[in-house]
C-alpha positions in Angstrom: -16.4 47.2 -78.6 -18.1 43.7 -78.4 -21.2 43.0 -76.2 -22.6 40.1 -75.3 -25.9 39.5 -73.3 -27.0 37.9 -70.7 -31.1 36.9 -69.9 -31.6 35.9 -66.3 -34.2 32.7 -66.2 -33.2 31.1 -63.6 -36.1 32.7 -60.6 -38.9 30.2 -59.6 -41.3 33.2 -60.0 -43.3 32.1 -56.7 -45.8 34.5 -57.3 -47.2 32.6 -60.9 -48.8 29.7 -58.5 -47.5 27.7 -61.2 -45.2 24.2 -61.9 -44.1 26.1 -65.2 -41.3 28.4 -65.5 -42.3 32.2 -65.1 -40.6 32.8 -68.8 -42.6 30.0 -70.1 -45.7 31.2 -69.9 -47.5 32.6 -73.0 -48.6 36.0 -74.4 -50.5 35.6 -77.5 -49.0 32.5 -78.3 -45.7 32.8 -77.7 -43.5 32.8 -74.6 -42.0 35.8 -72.6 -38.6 34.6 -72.6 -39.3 34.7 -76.9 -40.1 37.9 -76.6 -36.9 38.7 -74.6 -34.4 37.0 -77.1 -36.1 38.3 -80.1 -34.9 41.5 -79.0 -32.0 40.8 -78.0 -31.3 39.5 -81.7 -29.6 42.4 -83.1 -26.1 42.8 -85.0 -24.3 44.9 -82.4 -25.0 41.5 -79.9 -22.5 38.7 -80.6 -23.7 36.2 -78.3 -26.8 35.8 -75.8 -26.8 33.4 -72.6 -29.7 32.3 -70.6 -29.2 32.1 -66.5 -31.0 29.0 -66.1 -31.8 26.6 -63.3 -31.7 22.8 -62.7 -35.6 22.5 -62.7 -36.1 24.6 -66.1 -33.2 24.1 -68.1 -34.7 21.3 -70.4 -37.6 23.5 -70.9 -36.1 26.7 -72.0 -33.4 24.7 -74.2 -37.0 22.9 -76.1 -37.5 26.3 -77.0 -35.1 28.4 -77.6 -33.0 25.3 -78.4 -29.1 26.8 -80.3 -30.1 30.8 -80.5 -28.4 30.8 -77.3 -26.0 29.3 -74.5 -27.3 27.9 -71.4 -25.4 29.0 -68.2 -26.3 26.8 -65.3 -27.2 28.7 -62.1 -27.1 25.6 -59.4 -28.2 27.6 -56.5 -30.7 30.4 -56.5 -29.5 32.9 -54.7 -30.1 36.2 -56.2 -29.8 38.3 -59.4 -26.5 39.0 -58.5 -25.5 35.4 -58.2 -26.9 34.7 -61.2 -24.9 36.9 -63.0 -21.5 35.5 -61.5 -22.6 32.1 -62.5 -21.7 33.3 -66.1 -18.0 34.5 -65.1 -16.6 31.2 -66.9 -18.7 32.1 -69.8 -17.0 35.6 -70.3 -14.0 34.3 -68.9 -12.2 35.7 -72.2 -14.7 38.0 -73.3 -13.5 41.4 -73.3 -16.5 44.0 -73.5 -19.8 45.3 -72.0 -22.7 42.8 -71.0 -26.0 44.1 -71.2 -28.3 41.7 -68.6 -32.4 41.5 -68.6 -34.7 40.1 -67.2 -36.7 36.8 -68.8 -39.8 38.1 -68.2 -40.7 41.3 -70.2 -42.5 40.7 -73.5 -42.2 44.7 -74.1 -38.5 45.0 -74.5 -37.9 46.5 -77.5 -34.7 45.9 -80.3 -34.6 50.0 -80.9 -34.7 50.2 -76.9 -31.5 47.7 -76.8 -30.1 49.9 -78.9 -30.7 53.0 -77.0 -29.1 51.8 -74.0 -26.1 50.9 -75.8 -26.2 53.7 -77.3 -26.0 55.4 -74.2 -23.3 53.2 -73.2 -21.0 54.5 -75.4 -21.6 57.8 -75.2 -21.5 58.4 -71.6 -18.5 56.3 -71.4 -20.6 55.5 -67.8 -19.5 51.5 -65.7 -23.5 51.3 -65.8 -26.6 52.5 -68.1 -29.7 51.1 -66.4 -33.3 51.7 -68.0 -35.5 53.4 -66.0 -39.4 54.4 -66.6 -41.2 57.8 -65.8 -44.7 56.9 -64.5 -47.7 59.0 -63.9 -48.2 57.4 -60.6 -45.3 54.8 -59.7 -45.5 51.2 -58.9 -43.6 49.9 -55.7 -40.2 50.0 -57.9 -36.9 51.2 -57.1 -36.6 55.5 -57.4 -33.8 57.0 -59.6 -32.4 59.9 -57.0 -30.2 62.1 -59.1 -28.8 65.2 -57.6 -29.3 69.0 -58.8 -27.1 68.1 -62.0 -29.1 65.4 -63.2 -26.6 62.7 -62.3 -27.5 59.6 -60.8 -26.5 59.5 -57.6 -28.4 56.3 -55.8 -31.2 53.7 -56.5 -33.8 53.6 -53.3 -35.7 51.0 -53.1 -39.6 51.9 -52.5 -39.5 50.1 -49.2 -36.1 51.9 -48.0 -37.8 55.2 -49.8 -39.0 58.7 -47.8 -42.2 59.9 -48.5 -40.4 62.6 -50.5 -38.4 60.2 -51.9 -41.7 58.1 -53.1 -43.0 61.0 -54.8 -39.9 60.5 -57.6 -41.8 59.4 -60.7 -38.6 57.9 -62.5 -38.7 54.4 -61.4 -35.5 51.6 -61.9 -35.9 48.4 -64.3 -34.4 45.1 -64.3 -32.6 46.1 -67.7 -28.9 47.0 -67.8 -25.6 47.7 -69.6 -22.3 47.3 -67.8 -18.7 47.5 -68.2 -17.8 43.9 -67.9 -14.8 43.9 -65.9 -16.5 46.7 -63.4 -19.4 44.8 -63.3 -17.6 41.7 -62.3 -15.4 43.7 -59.4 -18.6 44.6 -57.7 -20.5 41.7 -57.7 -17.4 40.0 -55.9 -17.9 43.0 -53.0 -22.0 42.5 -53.1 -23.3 40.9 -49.8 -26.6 38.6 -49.0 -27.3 40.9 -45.6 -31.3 41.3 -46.6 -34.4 39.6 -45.9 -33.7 37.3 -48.3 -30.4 36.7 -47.9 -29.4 36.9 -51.1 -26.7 38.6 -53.7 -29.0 41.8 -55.6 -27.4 42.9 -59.2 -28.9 46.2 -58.2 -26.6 46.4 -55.1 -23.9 47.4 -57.5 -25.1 50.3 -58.6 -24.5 52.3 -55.1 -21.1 50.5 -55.2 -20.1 52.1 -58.5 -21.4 55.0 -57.3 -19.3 55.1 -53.6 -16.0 54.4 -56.3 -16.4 57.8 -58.4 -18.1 55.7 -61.4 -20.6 57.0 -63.4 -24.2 55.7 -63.5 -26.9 56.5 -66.0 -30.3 56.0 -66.1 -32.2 55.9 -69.6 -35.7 56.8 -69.9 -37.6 55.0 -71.8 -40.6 56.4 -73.8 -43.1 53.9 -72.7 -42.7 52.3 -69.1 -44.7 49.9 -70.9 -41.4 48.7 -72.6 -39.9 47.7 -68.6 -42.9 46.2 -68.0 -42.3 42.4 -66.0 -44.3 39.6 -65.6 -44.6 38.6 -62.1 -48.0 37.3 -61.3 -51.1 35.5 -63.4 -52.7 39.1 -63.2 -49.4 41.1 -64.9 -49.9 38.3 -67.4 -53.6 38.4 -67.9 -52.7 42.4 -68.8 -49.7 41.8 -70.3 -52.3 39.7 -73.0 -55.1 42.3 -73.1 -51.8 44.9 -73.5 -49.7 42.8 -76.6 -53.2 42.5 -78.5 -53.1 46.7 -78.4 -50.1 47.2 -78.6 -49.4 44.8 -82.0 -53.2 46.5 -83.1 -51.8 50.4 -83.3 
């Protein structure tokens, strides 16, 4: 089956205090959103779009200029929104889409392959990666039932204090079924704090229909690792120069 990806650049990434881009800022030289494509850049990928915006579209196209398509994202109003902006794009496309974010320097080509990996052999509507931490961040818990199945995503701040004590966390990274992908998102409101359209919210839609959901863990959360603030990338820097020294 073909699969096509789909990088989402188009966040304003508030939190950098900066005029530039969130995936156009630099670790060790090169930029996050770099890192993101060069692992995307495998043969079982056929094509690669960025979600991009009208204030960082020129930038992003300087550098990455024809290794990908640009998919214009005119409003910002969510992850999930972003992701419908590139319905024209796959108008045709028969296949899976996997989706990432822009801003994780980690991800890995053998971890893309995993999750598609997984893909097909779980024959699931969604594979999402997930990361097993020590102590976890303020992410989203995997909650899988007795079985092992996936059965919802809590986000920390929606989370029980049992719920909180999960370890398995959720990451921006995903593989979906493209025509079940694109039935959810069309049934995904903006009734949050933020009002806006979350790609996570499909996952408990899937769920509520009888789909299957997996969750992949990867062996180093490091890999899921996200670049939201001018601290995650000061470590992010101290983090590459160790991790390309071992």
């Amino acid at each position: 089956m073909k699969t096509r990806a789909l990088i989402l650049a188009a966040g304003k990434g508030k939190r950098m205090k900066s005029e530039k881009s969130k995936v156009l800022h630099e670790v060790m030289g090169k930029s996050l959103i770099e890192y993101v494509v060069d692992a995307l850049t495998i043969t079982e990928i056929e094509r690669i779009a960025v979600i991009v915006s009208e204030q960082n579209r020129d930038e992003i196209r300087n550098i990455l200029g024809s290794r990908v398509d640009y998919i214009l994202q005119n409003k910002q109003l969510g992850t999930g929104h972003a992701v419908l902006s590139a319905e024209n794009w796959l108008l045709n496309f028969k296949g899976n889409i996997i989706v990432v974010a822009g801003d994780a320097p980690f991800l890995q080509r053998q971890t893309v392959r995993d999750l598609l990996k997984e893909f097909y052999d779980k024959k699931s509507a969604c594979v999402l990666l997930s990361a097993i931490y020590e102590n976890p961040p303020a992410y989203g818990r995997v909650i899988r039932n007795k079985d092992g199945a996936v059965i919802k995503i809590v986000e920390e701040k929606d989370a029980s204090s049992d719920e909180k004590k999960i370890r398995e966390v959720s990451s921006s990274h995903y593989c979906f079924d493209k025509e079940k992908l694109f039935s959810a998102l069309k049934r995904v409101n903006n009734k949050n704090i933020q009002d806006e359209y979350y790609l996570p919210d499909v996952i408990e839609i899937f769920i509520k229909k009888g789909e299957k959901v997996e969750a992949l863990p990867v062996n180093d959360p490091l890999i899921t690792f996200g670049i939201n603030s001018p601290e995650d990338l000061q470590l992010a820097q101290k983090l590459m120069y160790s991790y390309n020294s071992i």
